[in-house]
PDBQT receptor file of N, H, CA, C and O in Angstrom, charges set to zero:
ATOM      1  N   UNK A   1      -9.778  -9.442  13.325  1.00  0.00    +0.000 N 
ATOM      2  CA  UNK A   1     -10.449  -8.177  13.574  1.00  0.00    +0.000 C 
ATOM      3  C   UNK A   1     -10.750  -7.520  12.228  1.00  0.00    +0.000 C 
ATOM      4  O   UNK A   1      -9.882  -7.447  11.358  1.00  0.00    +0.000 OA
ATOM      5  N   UNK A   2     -11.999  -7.036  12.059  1.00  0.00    +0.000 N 
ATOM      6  H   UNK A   2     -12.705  -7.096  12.766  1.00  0.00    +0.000 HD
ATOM      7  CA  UNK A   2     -12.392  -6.562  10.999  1.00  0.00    +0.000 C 
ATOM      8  C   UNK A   2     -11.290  -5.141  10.625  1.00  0.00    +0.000 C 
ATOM      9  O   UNK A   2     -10.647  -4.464  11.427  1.00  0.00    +0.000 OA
ATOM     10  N   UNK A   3     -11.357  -5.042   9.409  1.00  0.00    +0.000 N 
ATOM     11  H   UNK A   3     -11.880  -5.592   8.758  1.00  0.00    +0.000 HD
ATOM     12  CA  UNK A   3     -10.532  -3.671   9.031  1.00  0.00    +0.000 C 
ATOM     13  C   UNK A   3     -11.350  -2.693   9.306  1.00  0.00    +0.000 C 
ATOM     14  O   UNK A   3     -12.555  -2.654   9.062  1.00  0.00    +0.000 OA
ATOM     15  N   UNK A   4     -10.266  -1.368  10.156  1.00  0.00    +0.000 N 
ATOM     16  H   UNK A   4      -9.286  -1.400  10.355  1.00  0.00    +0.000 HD
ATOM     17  CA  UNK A   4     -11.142   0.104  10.228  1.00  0.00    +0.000 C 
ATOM     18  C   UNK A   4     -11.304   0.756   9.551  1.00  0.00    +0.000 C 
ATOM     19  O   UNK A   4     -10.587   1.012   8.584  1.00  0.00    +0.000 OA
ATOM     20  N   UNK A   5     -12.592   1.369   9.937  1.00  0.00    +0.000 N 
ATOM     21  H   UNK A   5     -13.174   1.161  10.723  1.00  0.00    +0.000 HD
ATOM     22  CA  UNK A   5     -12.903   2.295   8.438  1.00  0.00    +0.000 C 
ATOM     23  C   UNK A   5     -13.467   3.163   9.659  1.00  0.00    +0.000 C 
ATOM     24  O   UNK A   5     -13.785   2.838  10.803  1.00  0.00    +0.000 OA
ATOM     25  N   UNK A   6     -13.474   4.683   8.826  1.00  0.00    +0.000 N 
ATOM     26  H   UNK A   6     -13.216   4.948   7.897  1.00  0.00    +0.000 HD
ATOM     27  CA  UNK A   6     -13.936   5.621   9.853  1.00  0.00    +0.000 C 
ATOM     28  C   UNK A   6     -15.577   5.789   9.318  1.00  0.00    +0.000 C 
ATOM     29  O   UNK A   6     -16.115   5.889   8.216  1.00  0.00    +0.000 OA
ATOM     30  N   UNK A   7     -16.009   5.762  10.639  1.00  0.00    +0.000 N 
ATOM     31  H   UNK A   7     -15.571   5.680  11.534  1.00  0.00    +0.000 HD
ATOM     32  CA  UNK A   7     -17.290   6.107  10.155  1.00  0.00    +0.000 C 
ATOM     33  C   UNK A   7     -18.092   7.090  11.360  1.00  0.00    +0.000 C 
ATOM     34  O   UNK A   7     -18.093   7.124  12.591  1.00  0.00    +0.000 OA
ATOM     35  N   UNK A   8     -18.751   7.844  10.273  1.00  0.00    +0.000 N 
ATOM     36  H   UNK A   8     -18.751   7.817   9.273  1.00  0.00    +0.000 HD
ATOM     37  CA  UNK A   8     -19.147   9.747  10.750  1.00  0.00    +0.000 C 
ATOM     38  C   UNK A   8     -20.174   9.272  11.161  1.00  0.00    +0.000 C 
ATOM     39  O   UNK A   8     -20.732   8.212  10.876  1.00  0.00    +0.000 OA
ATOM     40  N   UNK A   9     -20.551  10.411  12.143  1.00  0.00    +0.000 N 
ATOM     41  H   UNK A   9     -20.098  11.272  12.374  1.00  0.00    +0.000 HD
ATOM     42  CA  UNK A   9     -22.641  10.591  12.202  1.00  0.00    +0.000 C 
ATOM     43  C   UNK A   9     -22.562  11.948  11.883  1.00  0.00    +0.000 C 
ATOM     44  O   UNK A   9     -21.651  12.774  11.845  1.00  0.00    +0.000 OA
ATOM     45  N   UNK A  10     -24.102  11.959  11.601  1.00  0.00    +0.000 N 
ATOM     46  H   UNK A  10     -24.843  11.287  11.631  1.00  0.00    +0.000 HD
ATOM     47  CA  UNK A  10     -24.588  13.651  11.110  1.00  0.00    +0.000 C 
ATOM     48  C   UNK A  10     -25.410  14.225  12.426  1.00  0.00    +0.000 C 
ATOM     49  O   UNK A  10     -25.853  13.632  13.409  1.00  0.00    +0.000 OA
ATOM     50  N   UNK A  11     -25.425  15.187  12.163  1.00  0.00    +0.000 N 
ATOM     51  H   UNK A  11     -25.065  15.668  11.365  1.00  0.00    +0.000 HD
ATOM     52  CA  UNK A  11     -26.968  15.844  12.907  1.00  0.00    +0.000 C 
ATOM     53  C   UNK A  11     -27.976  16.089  12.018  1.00  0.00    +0.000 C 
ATOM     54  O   UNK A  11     -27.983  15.420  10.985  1.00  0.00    +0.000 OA
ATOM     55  N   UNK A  12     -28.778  16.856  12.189  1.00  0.00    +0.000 N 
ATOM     56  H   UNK A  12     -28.772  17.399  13.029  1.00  0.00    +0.000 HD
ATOM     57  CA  UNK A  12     -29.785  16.549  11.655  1.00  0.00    +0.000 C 
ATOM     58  C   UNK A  12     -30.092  17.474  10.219  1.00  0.00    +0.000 C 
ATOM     59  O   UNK A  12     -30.944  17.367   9.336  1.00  0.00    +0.000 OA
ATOM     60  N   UNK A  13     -28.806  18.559  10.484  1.00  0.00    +0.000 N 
ATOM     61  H   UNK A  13     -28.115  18.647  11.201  1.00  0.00    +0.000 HD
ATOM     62  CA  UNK A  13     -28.583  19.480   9.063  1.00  0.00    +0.000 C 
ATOM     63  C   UNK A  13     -27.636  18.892   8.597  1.00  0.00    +0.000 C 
ATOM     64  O   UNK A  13     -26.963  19.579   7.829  1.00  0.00    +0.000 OA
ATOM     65  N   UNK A  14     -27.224  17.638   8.790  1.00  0.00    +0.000 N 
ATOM     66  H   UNK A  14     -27.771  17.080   9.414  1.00  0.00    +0.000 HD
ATOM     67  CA  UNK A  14     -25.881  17.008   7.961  1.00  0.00    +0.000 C 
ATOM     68  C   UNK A  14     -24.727  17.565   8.268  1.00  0.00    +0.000 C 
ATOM     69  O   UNK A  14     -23.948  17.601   7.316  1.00  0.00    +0.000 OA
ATOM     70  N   UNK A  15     -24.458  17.873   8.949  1.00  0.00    +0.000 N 
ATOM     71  H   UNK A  15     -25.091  17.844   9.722  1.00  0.00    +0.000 HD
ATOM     72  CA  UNK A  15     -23.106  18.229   9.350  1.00  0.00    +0.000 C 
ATOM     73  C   UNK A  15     -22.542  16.964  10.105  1.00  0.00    +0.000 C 
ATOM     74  O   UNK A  15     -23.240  16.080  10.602  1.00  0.00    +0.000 OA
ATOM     75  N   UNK A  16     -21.001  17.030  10.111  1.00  0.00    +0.000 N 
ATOM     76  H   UNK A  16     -20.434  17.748   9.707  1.00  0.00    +0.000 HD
ATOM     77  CA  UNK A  16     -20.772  16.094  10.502  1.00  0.00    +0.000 C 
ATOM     78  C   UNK A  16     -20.403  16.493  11.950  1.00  0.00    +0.000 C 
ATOM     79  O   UNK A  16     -19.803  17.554  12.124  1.00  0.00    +0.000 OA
ATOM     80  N   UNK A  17     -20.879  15.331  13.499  1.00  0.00    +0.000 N 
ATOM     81  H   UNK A  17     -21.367  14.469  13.358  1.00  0.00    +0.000 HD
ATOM     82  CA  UNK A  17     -20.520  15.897  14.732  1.00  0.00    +0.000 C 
ATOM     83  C   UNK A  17     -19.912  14.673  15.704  1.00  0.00    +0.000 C 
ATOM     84  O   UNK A  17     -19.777  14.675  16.927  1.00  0.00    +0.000 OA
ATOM     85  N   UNK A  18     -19.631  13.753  14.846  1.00  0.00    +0.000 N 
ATOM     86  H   UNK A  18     -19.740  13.751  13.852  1.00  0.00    +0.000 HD
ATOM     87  CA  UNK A  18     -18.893  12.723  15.191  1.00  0.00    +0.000 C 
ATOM     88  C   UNK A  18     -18.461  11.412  14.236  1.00  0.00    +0.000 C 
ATOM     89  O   UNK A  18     -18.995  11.055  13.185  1.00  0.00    +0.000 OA
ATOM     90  N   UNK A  19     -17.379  10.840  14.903  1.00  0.00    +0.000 N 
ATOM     91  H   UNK A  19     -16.945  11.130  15.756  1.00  0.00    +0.000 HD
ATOM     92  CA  UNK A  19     -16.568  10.084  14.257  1.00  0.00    +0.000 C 
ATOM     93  C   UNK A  19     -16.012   8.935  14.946  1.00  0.00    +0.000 C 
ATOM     94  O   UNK A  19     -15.255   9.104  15.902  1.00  0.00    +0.000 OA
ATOM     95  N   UNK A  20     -16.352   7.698  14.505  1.00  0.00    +0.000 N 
ATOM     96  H   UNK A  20     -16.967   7.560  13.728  1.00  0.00    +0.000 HD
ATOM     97  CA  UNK A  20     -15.465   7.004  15.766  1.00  0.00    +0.000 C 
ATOM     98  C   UNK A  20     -15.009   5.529  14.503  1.00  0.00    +0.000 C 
ATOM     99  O   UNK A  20     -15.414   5.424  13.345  1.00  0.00    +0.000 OA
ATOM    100  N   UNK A  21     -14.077   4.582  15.255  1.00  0.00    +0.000 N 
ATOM    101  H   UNK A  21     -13.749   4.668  16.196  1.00  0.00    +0.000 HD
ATOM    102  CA  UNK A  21     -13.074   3.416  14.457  1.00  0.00    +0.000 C 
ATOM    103  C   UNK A  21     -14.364   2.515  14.202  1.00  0.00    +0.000 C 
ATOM    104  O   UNK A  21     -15.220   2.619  15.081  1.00  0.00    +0.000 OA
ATOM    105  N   UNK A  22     -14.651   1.650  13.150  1.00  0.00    +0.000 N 
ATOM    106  H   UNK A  22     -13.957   1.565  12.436  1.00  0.00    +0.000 HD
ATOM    107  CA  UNK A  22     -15.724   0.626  12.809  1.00  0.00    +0.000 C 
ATOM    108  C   UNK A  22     -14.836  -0.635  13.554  1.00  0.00    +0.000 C 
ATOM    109  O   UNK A  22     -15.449  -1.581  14.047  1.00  0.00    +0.000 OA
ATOM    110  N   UNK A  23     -13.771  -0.589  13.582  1.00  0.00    +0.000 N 
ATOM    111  H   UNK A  23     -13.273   0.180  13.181  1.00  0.00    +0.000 HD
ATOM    112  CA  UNK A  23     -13.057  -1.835  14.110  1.00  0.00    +0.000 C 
ATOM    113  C   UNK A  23     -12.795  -1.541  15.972  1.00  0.00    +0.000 C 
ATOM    114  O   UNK A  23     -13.157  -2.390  16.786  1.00  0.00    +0.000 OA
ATOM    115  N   UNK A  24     -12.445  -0.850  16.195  1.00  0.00    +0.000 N 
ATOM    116  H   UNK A  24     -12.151  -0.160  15.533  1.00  0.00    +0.000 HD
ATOM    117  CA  UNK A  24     -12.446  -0.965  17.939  1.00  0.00    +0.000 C 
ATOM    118  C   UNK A  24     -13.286   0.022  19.021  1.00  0.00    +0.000 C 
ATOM    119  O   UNK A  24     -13.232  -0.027  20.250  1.00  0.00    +0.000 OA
ATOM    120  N   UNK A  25     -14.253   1.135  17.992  1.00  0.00    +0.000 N 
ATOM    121  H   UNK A  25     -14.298   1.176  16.994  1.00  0.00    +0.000 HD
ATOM    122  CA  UNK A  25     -14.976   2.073  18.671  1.00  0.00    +0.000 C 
ATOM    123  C   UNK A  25     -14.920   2.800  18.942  1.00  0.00    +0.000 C 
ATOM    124  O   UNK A  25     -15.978   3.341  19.265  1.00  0.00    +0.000 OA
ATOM    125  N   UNK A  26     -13.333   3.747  19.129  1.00  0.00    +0.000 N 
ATOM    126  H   UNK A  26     -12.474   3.308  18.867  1.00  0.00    +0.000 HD
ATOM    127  CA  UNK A  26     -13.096   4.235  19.674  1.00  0.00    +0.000 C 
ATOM    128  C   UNK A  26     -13.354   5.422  18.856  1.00  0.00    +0.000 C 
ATOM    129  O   UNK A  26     -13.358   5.476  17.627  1.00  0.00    +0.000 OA
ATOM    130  N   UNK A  27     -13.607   6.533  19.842  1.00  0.00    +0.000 N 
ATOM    131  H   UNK A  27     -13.604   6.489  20.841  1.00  0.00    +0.000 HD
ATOM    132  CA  UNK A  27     -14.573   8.120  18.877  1.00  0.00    +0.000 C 
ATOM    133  C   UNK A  27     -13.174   8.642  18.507  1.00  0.00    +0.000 C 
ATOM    134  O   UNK A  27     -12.205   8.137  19.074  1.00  0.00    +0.000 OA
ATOM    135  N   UNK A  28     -12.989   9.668  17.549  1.00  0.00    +0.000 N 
ATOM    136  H   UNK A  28     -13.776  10.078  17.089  1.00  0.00    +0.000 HD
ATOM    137  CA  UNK A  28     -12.360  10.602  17.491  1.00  0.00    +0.000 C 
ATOM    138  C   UNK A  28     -12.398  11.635  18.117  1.00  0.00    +0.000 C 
ATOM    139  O   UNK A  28     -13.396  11.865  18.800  1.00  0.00    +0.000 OA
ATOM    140  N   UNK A  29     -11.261  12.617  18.063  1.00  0.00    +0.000 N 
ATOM    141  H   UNK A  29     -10.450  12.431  17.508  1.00  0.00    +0.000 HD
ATOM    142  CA  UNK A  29     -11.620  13.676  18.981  1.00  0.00    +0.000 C 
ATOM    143  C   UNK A  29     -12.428  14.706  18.290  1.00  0.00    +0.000 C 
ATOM    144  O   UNK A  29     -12.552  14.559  17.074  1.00  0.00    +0.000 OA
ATOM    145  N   UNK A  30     -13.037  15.787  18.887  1.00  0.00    +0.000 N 
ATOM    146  H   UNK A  30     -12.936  15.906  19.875  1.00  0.00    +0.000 HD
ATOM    147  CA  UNK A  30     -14.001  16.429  18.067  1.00  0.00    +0.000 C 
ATOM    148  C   UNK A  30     -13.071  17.826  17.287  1.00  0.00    +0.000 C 
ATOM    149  O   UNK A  30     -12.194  18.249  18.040  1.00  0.00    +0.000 OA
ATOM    150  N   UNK A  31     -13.149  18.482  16.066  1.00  0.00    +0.000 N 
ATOM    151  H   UNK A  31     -13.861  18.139  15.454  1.00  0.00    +0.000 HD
ATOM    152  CA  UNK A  31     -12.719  19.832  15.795  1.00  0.00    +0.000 C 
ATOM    153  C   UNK A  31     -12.150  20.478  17.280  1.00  0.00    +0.000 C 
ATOM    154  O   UNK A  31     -12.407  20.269  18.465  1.00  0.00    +0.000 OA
ATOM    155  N   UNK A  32     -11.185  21.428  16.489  1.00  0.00    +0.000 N 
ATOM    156  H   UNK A  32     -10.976  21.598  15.526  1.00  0.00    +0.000 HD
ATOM    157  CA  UNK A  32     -10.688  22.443  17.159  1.00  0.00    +0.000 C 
ATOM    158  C   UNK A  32     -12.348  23.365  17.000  1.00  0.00    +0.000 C 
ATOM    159  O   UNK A  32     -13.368  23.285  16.315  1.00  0.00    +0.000 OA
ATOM    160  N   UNK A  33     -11.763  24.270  18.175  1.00  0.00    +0.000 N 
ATOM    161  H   UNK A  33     -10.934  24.336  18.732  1.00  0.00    +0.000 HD
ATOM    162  CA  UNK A  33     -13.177  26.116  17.937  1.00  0.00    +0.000 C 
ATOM    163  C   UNK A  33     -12.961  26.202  16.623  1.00  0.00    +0.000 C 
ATOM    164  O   UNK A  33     -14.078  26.177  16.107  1.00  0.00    +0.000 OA
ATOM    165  N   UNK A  34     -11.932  26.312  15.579  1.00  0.00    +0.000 N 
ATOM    166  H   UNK A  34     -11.024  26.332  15.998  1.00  0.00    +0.000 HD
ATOM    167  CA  UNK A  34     -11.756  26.924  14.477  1.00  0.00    +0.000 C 
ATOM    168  C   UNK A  34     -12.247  26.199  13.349  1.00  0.00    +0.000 C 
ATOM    169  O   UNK A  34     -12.495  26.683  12.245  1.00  0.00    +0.000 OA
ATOM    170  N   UNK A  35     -12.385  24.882  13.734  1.00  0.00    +0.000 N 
ATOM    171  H   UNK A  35     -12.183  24.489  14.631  1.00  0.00    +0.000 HD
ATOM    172  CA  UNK A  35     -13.133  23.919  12.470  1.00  0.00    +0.000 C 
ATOM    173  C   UNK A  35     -14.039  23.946  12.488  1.00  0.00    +0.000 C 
ATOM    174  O   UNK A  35     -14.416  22.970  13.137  1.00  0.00    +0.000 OA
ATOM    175  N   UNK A  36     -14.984  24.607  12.097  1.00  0.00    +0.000 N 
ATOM    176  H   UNK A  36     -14.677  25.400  11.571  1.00  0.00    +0.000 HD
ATOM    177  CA  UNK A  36     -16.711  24.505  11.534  1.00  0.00    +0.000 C 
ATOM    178  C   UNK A  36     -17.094  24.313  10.474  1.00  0.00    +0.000 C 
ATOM    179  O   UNK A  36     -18.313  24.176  10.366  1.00  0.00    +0.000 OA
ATOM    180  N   UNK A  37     -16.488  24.245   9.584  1.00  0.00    +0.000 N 
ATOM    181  H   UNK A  37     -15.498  24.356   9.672  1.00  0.00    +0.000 HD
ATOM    182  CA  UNK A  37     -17.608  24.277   8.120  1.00  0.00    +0.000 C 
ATOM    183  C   UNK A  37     -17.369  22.476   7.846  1.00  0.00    +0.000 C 
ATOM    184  O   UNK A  37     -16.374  21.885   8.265  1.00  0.00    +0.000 OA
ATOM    185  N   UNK A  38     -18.664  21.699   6.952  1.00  0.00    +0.000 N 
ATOM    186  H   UNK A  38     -19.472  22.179   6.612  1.00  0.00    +0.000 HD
ATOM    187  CA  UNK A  38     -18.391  19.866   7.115  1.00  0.00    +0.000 C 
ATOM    188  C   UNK A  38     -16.960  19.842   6.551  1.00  0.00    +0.000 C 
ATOM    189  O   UNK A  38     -16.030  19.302   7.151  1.00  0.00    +0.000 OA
ATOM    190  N   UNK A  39     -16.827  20.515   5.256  1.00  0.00    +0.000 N 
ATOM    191  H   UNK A  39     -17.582  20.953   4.768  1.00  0.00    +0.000 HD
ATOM    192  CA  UNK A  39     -15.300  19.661   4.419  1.00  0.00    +0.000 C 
ATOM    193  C   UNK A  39     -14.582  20.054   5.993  1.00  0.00    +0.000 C 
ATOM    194  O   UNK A  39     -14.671  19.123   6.793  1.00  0.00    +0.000 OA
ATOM    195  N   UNK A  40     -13.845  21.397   6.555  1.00  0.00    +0.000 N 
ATOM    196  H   UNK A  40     -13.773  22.154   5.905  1.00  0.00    +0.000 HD
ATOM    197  CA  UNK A  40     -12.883  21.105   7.448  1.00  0.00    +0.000 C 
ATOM    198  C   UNK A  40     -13.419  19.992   8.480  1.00  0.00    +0.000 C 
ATOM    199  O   UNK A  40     -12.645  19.083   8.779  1.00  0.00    +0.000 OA
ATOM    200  N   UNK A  41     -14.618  20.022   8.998  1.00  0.00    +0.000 N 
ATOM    201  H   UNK A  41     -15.247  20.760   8.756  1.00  0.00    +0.000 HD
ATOM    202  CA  UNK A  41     -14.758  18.855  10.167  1.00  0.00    +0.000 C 
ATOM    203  C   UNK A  41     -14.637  16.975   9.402  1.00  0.00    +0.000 C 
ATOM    204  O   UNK A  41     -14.381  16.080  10.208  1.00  0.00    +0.000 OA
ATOM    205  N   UNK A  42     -14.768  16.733   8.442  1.00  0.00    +0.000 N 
ATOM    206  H   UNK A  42     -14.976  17.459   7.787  1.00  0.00    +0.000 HD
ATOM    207  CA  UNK A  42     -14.484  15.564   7.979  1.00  0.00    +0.000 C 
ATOM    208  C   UNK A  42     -12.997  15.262   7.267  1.00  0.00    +0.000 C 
ATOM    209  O   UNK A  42     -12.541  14.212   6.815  1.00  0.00    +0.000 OA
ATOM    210  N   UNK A  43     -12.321  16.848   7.364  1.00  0.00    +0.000 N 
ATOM    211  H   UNK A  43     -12.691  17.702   7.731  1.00  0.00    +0.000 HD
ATOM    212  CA  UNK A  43     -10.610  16.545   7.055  1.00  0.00    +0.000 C 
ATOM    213  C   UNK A  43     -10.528  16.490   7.995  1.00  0.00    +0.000 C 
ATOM    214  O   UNK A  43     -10.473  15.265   8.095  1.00  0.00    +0.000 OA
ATOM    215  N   UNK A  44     -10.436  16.965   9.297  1.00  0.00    +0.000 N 
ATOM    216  H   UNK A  44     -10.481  17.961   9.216  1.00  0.00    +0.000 HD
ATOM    217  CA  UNK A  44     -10.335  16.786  10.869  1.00  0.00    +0.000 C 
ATOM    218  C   UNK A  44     -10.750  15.327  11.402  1.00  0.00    +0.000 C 
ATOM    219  O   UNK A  44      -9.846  14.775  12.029  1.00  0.00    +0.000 OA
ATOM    220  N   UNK A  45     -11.696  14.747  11.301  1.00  0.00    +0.000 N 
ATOM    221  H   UNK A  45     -12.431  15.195  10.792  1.00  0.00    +0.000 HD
ATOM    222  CA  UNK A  45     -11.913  13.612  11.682  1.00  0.00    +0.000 C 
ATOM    223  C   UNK A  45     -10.990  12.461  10.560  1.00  0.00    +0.000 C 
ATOM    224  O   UNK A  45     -10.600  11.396  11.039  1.00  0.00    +0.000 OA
ATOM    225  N   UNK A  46     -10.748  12.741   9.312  1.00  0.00    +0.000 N 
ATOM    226  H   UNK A  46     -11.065  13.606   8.922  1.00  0.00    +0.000 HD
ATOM    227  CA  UNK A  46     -10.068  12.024   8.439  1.00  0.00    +0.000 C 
ATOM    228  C   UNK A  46      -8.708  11.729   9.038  1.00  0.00    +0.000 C 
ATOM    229  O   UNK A  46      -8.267  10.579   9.050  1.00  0.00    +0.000 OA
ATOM    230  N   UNK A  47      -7.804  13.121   9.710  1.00  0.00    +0.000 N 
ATOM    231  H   UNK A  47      -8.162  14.055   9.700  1.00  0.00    +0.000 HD
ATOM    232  CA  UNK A  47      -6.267  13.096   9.968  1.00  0.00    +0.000 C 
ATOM    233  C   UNK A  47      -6.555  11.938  11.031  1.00  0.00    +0.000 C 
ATOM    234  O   UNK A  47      -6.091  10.800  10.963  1.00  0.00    +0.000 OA
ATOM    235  N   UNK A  48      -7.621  12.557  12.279  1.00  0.00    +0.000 N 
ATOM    236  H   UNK A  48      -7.998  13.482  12.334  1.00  0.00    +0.000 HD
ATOM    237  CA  UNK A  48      -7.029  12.145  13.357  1.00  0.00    +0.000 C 
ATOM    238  C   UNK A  48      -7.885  10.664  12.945  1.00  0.00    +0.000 C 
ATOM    239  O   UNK A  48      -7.857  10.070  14.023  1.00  0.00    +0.000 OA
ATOM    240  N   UNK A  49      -8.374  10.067  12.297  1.00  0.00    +0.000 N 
ATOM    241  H   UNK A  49      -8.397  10.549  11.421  1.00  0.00    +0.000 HD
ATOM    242  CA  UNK A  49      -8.844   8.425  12.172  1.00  0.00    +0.000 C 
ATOM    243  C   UNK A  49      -6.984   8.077  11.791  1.00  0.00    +0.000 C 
ATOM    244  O   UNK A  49      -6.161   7.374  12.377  1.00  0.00    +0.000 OA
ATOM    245  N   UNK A  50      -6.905   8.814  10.744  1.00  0.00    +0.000 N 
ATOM    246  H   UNK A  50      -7.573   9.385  10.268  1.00  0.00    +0.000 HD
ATOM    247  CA  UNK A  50      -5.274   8.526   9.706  1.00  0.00    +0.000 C 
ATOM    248  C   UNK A  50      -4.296   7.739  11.404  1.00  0.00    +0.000 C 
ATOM    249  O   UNK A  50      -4.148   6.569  11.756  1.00  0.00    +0.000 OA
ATOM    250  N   UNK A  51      -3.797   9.179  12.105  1.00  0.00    +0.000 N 
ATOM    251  H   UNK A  51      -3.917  10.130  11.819  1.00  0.00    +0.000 HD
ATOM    252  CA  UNK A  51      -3.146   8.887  13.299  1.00  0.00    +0.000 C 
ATOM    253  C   UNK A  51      -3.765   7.595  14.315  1.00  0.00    +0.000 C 
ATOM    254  O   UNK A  51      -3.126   6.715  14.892  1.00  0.00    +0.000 OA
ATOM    255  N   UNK A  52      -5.292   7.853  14.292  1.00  0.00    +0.000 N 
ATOM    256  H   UNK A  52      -5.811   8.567  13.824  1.00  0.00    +0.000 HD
ATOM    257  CA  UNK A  52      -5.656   6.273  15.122  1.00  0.00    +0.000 C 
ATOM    258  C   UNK A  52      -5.101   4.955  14.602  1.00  0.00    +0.000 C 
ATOM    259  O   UNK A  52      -4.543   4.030  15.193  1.00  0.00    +0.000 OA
ATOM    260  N   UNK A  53      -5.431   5.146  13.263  1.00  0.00    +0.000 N 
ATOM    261  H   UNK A  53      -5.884   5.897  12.783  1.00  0.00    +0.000 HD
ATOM    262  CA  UNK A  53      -4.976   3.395  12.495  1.00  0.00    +0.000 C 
ATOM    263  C   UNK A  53      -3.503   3.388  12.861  1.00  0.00    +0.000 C 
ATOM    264  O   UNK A  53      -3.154   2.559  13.702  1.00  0.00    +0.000 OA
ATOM    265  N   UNK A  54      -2.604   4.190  12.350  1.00  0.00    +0.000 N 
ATOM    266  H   UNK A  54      -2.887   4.863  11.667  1.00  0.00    +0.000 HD
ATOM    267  CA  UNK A  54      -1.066   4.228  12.862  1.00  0.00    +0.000 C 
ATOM    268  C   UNK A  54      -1.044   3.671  13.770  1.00  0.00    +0.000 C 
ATOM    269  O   UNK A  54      -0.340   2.663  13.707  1.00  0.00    +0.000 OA
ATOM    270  N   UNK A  55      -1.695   3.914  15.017  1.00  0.00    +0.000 N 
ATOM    271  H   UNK A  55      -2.267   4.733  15.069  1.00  0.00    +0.000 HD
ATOM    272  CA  UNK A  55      -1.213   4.293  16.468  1.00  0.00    +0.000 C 
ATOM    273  C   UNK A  55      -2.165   2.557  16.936  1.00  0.00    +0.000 C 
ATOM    274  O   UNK A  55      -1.612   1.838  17.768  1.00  0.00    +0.000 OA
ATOM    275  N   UNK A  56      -3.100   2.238  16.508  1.00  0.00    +0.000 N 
ATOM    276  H   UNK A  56      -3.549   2.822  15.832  1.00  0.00    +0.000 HD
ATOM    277  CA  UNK A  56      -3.692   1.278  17.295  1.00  0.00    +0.000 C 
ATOM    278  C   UNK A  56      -3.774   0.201  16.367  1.00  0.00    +0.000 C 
ATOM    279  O   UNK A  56      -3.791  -0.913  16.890  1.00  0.00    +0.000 OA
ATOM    280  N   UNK A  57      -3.836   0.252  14.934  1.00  0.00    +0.000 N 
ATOM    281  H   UNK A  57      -3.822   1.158  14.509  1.00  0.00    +0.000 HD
ATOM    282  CA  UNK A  57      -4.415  -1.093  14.092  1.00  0.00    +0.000 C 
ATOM    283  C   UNK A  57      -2.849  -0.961  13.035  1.00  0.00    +0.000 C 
ATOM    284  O   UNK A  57      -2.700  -1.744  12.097  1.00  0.00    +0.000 OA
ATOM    285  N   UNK A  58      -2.295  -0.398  13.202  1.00  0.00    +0.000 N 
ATOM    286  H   UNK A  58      -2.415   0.238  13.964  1.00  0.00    +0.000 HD
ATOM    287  CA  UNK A  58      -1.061  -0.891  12.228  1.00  0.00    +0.000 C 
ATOM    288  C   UNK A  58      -0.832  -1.945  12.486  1.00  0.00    +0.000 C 
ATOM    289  O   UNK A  58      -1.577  -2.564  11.727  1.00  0.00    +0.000 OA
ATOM    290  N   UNK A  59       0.146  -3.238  13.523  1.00  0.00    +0.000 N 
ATOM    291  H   UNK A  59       0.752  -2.734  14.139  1.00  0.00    +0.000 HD
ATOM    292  CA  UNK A  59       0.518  -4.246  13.736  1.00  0.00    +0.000 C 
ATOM    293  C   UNK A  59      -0.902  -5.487  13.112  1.00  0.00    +0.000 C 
ATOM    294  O   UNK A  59      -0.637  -6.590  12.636  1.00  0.00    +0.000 OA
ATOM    295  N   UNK A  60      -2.025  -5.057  13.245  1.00  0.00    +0.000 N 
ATOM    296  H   UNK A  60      -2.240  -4.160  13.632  1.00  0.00    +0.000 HD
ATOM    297  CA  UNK A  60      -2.742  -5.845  12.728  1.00  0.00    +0.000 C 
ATOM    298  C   UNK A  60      -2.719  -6.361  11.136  1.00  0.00    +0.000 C 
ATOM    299  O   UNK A  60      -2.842  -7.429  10.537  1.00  0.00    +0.000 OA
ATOM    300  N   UNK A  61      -2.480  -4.921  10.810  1.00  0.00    +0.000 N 
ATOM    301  H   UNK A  61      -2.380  -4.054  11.297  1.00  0.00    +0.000 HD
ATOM    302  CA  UNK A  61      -2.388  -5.447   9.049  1.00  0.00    +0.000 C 
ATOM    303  C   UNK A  61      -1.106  -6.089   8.561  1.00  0.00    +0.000 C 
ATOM    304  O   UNK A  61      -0.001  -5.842   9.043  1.00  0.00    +0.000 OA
ATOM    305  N   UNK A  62      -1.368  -7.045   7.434  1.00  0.00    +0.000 N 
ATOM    306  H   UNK A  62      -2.266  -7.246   7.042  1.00  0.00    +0.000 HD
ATOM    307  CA  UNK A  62      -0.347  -7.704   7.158  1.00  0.00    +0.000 C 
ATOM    308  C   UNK A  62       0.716  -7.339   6.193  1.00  0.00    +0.000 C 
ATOM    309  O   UNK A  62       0.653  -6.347   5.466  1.00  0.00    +0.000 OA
ATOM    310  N   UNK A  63       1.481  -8.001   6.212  1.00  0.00    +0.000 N 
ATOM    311  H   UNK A  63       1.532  -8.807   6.802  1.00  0.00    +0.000 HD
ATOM    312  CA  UNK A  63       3.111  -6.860   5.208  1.00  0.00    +0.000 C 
ATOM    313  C   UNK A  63       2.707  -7.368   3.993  1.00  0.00    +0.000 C 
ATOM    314  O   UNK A  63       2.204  -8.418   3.595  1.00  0.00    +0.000 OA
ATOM    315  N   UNK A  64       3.065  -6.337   3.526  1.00  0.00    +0.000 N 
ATOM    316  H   UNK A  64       3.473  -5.484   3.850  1.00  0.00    +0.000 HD
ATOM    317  CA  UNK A  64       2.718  -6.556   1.691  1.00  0.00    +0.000 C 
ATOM    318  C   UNK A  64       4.191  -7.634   1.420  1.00  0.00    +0.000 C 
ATOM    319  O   UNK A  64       4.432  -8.079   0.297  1.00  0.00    +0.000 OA
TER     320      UNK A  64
């Protein structure tokens, strides 16, 4: 299985309004009401990719 990498879409003013795994698809969840500006919405999509890899692609990677 290919390694995940998170990867964003924009709208059409560049903001970022989604996020989902390059390796299994799966979207992220979107901002809280309180996250609007891009840097907080792409630290927001950054944590919760962080918690996806933990949670779904850790056992895949191999031990150093």
């Amino acid at each position: 299985m290919p390694k995940p990498e998170l990867v964003i879409g924009y709208d059409e003013e560049c903001r970022p309004v989604q996020a989902v795994c390059s390796a299994c698809g799966e979207e992220m969840p979107k901002g809280e009401p309180r996250v609007t500006t891009t840097k907080e919405m792409i630290t927001w999509f950054s944590s919760q990719f962080y918690f996806h890899v933990r949670r779904k692609h850790a056992e895949e990677e191999p031990e150093s």
